[in-house]
Residue, then its C-alpha position, 0 to 999 in steps of 0.5 A: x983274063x979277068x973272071x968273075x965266077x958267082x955260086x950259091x945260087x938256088x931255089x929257097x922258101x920264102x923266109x930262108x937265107x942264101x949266101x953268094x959268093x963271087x971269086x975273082x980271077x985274073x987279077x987283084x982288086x983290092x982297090x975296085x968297089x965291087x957290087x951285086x946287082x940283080x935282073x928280075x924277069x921282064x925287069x932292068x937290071x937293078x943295084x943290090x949292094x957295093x962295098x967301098x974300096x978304101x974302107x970296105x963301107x957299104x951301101x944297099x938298095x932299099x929293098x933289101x936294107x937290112x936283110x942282104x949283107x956285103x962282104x969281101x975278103x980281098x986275101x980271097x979275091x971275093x966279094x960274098x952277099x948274105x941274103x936273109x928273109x928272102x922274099x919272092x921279089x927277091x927272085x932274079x939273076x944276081x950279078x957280082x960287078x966290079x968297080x973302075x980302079x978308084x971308083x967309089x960309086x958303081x951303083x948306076x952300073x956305068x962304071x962297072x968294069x967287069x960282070x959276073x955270069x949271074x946265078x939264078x936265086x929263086x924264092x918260093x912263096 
């Protein structure tokens, strides 16, 4: 059985830095695009960020270009997201996601296979 287990999560300043993590059991996915999305209160849930099966590219949304950095270290099964400059509209449910076998593109969400349980971030300003 597949799971994906989110930490890292917490309360932060305005200004600080977060690092997710997203382990990944039940099977390798080394040829999956995996992703973070995120669901602020009373908002749909919105693409973060992929990285690229293939060639471990990335690619983010821009609201976060620039300060959120993908990551994934196959050998571990994990996909990580550095979150620096944190804002308060930063603060939502982050969700790790992965892709369909060969998928590139999983930012609609349409072709995510499996979601994470989310890890609450919360910003103070």
């Amino acid at each position: 059985q597949v799971q994906l287990v989110e930490s890292g999560g917490g309360l932060v300043q305005a200004g600080g830095s977060l690092r997710l993590s997203c382990a990944a059991s039940g099977r390798t996915f080394s040829a999956n695009t995996m992703a973070w999305f995120r669901q602020a209160p009373g908002k749909e849930r919105e693409f973060v960020a992929d990285i690229i099966w293939n060639d471990s590219s990335t690619y983010y949304a821009d609201s976060v270009k620039g300060r959120f950095t993908i990551s994934r270290d196959n050998a571990k099964n994990t996909v990580y997201l550095q979150m620096n400059s944190l804002t308060a509209e930063d603060t939502a449910v982050y969700y790790c996601a992965v892709g369909r076998t060969y998928t590139y593109y999983v930012r609609s969400g349409h072709d995510v296979i499996y979601w994470g349980q989310g890890t609450q971030v919360t910003v103070s300003s």
